[in-house]
N, C-alpha and C positions, 0 to 999 in steps of 0.2 A: 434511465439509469445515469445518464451521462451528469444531467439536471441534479439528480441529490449528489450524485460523488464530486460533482464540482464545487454547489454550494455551502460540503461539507468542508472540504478543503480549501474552499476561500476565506471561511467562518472566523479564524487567526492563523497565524504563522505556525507552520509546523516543522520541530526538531527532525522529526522522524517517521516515517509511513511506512506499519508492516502489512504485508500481501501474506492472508494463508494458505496453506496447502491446499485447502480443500478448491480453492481455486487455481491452483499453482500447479496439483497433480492429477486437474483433470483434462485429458487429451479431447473431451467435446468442450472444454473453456476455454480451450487459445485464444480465440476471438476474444474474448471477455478479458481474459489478464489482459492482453495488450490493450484494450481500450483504457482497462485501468492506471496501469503503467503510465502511458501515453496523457492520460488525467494528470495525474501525479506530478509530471514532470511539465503539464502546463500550467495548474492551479500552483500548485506546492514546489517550485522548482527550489529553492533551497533545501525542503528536506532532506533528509539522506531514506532511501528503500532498505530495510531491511523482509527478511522471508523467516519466516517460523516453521516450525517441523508438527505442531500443533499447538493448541488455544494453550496450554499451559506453559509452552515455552516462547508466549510471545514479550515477559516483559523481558526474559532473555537478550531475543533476539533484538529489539528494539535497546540496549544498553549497549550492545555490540557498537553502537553509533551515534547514541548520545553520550558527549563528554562526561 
């Protein structure tokens, strides 16, 4: 996992990384968001994290943080 979320995120610069819920609201995925997270912020450290509430409100949430 580590391997494609990394390669995804080195791939170009990214404005913005949203994380969904389905990952976000499951209590046996803690492990997992945080590895992501912790991705995120080593590959993609300028992006900004946004979080969505579902697949429909992610270009939402992702505007919340690009200019």
């Amino acid at each position: 996992m580590e391997a494609v979320v990394g390669n995804t995120l080195r791939a170009h610069p990214w404005e913005c990384v949203t994380v969904g819920g389905g990952l976000r609201d499951s209590d046996d995925q803690v492990g997992l968001l945080e590895q992501v997270i912790n991705l995120i912020r080593r590959y993609a450290p300028d992006a900004a994290i946004a979080f969505n509430r579902t697949p429909d409100t992610t270009y939402e949430a992702a505007a919340r943080w690009i200019g």
